[in-house]
C-alpha positions as CSV (number, residue, x, y, z in Angstrom):
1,X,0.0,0.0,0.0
2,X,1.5,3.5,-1.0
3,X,0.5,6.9,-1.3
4,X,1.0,8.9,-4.7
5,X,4.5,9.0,-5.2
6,X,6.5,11.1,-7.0
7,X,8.9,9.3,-9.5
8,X,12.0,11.5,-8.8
9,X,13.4,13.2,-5.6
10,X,16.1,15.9,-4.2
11,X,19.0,14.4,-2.7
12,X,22.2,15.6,-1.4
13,X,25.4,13.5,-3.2
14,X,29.5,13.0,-2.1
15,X,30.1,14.0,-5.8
16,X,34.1,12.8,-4.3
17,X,35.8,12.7,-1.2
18,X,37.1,15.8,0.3
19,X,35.9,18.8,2.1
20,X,32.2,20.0,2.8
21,X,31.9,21.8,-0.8
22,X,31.5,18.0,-2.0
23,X,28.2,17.4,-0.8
24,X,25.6,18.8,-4.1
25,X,22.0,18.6,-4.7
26,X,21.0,16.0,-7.2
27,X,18.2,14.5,-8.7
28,X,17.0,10.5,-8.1
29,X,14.7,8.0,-8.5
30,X,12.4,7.6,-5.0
31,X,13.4,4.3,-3.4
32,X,10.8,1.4,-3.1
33,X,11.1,-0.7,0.2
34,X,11.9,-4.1,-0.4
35,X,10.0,-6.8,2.5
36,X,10.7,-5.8,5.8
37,X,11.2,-1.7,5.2
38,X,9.2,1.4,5.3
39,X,9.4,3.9,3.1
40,X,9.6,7.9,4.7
41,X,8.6,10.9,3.2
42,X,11.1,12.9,5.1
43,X,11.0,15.8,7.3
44,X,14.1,16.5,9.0
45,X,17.4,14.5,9.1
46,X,19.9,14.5,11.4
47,X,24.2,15.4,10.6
48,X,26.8,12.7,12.3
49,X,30.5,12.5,12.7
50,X,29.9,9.2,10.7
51,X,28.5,11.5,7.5
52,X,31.9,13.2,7.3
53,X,34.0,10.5,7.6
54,X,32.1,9.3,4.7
55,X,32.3,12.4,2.7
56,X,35.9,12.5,3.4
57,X,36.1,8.8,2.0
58,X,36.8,6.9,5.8
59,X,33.9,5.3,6.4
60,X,32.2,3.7,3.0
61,X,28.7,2.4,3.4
62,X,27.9,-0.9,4.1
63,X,27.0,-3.3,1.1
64,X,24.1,-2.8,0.2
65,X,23.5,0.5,2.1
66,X,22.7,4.2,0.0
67,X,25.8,6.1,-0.9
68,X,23.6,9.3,0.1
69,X,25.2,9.9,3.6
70,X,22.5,10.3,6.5
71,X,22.3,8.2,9.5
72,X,18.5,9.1,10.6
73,X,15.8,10.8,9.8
74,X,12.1,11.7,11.0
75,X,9.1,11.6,8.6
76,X,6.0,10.0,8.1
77,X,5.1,6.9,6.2
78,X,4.7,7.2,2.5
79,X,4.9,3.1,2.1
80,X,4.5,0.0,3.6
81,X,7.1,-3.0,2.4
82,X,5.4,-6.4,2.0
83,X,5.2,-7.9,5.4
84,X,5.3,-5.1,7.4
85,X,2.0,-4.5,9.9
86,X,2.2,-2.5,13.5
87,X,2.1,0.8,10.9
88,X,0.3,2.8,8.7
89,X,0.4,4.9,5.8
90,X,0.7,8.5,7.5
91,X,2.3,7.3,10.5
92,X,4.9,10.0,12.3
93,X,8.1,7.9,13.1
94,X,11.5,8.3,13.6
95,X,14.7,5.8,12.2
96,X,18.0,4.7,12.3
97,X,19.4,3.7,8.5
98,X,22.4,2.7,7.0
99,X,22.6,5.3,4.8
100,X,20.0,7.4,2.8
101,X,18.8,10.3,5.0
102,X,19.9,13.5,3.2
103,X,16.8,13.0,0.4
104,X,12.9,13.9,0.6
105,X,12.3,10.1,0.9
106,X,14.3,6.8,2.3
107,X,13.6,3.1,3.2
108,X,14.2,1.7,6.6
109,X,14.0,-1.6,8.3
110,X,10.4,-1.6,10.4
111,X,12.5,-3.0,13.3
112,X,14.4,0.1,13.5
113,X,11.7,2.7,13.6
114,X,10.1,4.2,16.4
115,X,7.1,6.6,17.1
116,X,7.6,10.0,17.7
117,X,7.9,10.3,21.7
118,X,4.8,12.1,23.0
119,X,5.2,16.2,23.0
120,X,7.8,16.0,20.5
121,X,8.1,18.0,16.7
122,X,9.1,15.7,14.1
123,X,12.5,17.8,13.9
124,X,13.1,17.2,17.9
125,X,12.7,13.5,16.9
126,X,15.5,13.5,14.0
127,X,17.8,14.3,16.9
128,X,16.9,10.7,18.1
129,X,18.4,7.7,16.4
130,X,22.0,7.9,15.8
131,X,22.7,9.3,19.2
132,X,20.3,7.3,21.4
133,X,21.1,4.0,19.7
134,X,25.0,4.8,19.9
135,X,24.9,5.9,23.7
136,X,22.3,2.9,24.6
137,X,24.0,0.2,22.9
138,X,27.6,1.5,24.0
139,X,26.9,2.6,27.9
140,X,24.2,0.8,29.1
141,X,24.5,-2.3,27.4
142,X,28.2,-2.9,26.8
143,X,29.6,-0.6,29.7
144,X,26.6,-2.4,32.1
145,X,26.7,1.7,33.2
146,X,24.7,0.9,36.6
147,X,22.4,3.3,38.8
148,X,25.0,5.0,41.0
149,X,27.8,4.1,39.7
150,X,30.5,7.2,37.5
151,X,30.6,8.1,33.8
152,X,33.0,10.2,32.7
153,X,31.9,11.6,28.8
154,X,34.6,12.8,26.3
155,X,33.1,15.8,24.2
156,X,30.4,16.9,26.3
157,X,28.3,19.0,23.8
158,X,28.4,16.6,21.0
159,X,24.7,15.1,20.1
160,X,26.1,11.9,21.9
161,X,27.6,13.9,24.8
162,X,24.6,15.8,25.1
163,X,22.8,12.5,25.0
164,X,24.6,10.6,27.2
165,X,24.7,13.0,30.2
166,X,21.3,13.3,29.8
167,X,20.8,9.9,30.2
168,X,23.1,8.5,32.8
169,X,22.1,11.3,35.1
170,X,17.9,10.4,34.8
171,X,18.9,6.7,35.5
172,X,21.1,7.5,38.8
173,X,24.6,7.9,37.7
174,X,26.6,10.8,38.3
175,X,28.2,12.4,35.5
176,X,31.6,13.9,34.7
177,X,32.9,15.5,30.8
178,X,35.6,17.0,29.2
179,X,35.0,20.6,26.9
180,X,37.1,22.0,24.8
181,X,36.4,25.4,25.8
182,X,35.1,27.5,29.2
183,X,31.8,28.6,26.6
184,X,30.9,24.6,26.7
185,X,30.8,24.0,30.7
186,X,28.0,25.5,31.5
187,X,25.6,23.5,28.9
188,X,26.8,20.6,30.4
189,X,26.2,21.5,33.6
190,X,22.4,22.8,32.7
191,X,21.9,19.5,31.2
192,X,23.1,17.4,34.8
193,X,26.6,17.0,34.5
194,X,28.5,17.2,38.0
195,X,31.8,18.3,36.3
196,X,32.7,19.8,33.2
197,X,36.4,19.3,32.5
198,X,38.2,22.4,30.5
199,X,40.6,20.0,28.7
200,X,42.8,22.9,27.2
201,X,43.0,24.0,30.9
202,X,42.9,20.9,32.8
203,X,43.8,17.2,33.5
204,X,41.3,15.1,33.3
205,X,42.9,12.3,35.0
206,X,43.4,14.7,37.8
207,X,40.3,16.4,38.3
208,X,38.6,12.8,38.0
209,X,40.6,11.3,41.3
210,X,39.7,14.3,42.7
211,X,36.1,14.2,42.3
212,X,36.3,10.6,43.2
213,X,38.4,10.2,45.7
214,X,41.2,8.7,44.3
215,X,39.1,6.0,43.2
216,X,38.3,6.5,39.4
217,X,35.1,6.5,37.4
218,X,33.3,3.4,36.6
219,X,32.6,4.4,32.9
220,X,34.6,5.9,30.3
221,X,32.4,6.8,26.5
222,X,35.7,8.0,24.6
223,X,35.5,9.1,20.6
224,X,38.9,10.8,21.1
225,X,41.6,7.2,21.1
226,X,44.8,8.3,20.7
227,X,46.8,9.7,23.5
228,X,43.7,9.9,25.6
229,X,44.0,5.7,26.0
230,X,46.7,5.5,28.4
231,X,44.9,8.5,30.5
232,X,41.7,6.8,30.6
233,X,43.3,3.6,31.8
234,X,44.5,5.9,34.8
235,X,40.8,7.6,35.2
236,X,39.6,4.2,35.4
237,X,38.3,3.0,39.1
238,X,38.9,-1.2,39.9
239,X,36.5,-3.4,37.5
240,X,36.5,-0.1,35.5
241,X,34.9,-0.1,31.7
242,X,36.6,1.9,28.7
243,X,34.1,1.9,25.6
244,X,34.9,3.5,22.1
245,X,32.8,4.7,19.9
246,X,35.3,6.5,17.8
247,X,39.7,7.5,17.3
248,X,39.4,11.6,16.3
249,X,42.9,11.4,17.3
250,X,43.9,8.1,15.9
251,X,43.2,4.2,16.5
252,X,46.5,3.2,17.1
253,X,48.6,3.8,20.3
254,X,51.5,2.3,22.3
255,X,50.1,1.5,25.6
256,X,51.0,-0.2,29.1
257,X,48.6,-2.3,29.6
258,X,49.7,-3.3,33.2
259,X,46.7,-0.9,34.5
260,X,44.2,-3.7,32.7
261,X,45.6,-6.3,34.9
262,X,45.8,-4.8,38.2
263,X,42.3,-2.8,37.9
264,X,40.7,-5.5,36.1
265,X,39.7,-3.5,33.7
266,X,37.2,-4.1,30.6
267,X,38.1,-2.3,27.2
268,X,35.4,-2.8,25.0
269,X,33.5,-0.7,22.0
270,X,31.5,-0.8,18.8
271,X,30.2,0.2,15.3
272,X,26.6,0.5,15.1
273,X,26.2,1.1,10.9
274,X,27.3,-2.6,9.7
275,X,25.6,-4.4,12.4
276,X,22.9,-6.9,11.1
277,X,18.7,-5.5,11.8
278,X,18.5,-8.2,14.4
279,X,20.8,-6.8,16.6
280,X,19.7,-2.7,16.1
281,X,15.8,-4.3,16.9
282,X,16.5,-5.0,20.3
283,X,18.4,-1.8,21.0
284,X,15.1,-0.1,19.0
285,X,12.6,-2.1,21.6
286,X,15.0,-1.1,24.9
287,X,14.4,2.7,23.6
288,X,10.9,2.6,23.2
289,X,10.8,1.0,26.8
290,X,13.1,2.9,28.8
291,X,13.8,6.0,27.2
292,X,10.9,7.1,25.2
293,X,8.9,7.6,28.5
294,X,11.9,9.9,29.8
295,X,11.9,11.8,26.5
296,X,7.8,12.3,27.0
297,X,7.9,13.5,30.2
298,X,10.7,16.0,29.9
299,X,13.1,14.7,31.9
300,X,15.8,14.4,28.9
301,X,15.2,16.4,25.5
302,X,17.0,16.3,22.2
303,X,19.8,19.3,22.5
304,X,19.2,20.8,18.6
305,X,22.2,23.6,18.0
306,X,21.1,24.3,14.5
307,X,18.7,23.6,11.5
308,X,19.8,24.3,8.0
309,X,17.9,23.3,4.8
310,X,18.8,20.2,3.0
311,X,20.3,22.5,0.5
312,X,22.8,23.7,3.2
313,X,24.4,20.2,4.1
314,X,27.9,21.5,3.6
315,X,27.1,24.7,5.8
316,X,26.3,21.9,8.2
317,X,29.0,19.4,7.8
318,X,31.6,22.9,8.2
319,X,30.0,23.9,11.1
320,X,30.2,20.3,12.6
321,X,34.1,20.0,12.0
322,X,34.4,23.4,13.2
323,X,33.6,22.3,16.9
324,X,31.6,25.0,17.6
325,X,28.5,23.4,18.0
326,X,26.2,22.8,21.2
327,X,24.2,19.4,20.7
328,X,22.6,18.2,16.9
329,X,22.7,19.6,13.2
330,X,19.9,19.0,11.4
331,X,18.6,19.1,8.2
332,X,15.2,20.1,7.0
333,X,13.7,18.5,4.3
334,X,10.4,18.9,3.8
């Protein structure tokens, strides 16, 4: 069952890898969902690290995946894929993809959509996926981040910084970051972060015994790699948990690993683009349990720095390598 669809649609393309002047308007055929998917008419996507790696040529898509970067998108329902029920045609939803989001429509796996949280706009909800999948499958499933316990963040006022402080602090932990600036404490702090860390002006390793007593944090979400791994072995309290998400300063290191014998340490991480439906379903279904409720009663909200129109992507890809920004970029589609 479909609406009437148009046979053609805007995109935004990598015409090569390189800077943000790569990404161009173009037009394409709309996608049909194959058994399984849903096809969205597009409102608002949401800009990731991931899209420009991919635009600088690190981080190709999956086979099988879109070449069009995008990582998630909120819409609603244009079509409905053979065997697909629990939606309609008209639906509001929200949804992770492979690839595929910067374009007035894209296909998805049913598994990985969600409705829009209650009291939400459909561009608050394109702030959801990529970030609440990432922090959920990566700190409260991997890290086994438990009520009470410490998390210490590295980029506080990314979309998954801003995300995972959020989080933690509604279920019970307390909450430490690093900034890379004294303009980016304080909208850590308003979000429920204990600490912010000035990293230009501070050491983290320090600060974190401090604030802990000597002992070390329980939880360590790092995107940074690089020199920050031995440091983070230090942070680390006994039975302590390092997870990565991502290396912007590299993915190879000479370490001493000693500190992972005598703390007992766990260093652990993962990808979340390649990984098969059936493991993104149950992350979808812990969501929709756990967090959605928090995300319709206020407690946590999607931090939104900046909407430009689709048109704009490379504005928005500049202005995310610039570091500047508080929170998620988003695009607006439709």
């Amino acid at each position: 069952m479909t609406l009437n669809l148009p046979e053609m649609m805007t995109v935004i393309e990598i015409t090569e890898p390189g800077g943000p002047e790569k990404l161009v308007p173009n037009r394409r055929p709309v996608p049909q969902p194959a058994p399984g998917e849903i096809l969205i008419k597009v409102a608002t996507t949401g800009v990731n690290r991931p899209d420009c790696l991919q635009r600088q040529g690190g981080y190709p898509p999956p086979p099988g995946a879109s070449d069009i970067p995008g990582l998630e998108v909120a819409g609603t329902i244009a079509a409905l894929g053979e065997g697909v029920d629990g939606w309609m045609i008209g639906d509001p939803v929200c949804a992770l993809l492979t690839g595929g989001g910067y374009a007035e429509y894209c296909t998805a796996p049913a598994p990985q959509c969600l409705p829009i949280p209650t009291g939400l706009t459909l561009q608050q909800a394109a702030a959801l996926p990529e970030t609440f999948f990432t922090v959920w499958s990566n700190v409260f499933d991997r890290a086994r981040l438990q009520p009470g316990e410490t998390l210490l963040i590295h980029g506080g006022t990314s979309g998954i910084g801003t995300t995972a402080i959020q989080l933690a602090k509604a279920l019970g932990s307390r909450v430490f970051v690093t900034v890379g600036g004294v303009e980016k404490i304080q909208p850590c702090l308003d979000l429920g972060a204990e600490r912010a860390i000035n990293y230009r002006e501070e050491d983290f390793v320090q600060v974190v015994k401090e604030l802990t007593r000597n002992r070390g944090v329980d939880v360590i979400l790092d995107m940074v790699g690089g020199d920050y791994t031995q440091r983070n072995l230090s942070a680390l309290a006994v039975e302590g948990r390092l997870v990565f998400i991502a290396f912007l300063r590299g993915a190879k290191m000479e370490l001493n690993l000693a500190p992972v014998m005598m703390k007992r340490l766990t260093i652990t991480g993962s990808t979340l683009r390649a990984r098969p439906v059936e493991h993104k379903a149950p992350i979808a279904a812990s969501l929709q349990k756990t967090v959605w409720p928090l995300l319709a009663s206020g407690v946590v909200r999607p931090v939104i720095d900046r909407i430009f129109p689709l048109a704009e992507a490379a504005a928005a890809h500049a202005l995310m390598e610039s570091n500047r920004h508080v929170g998620k970029l988003l695009l607006h589609v439709a």
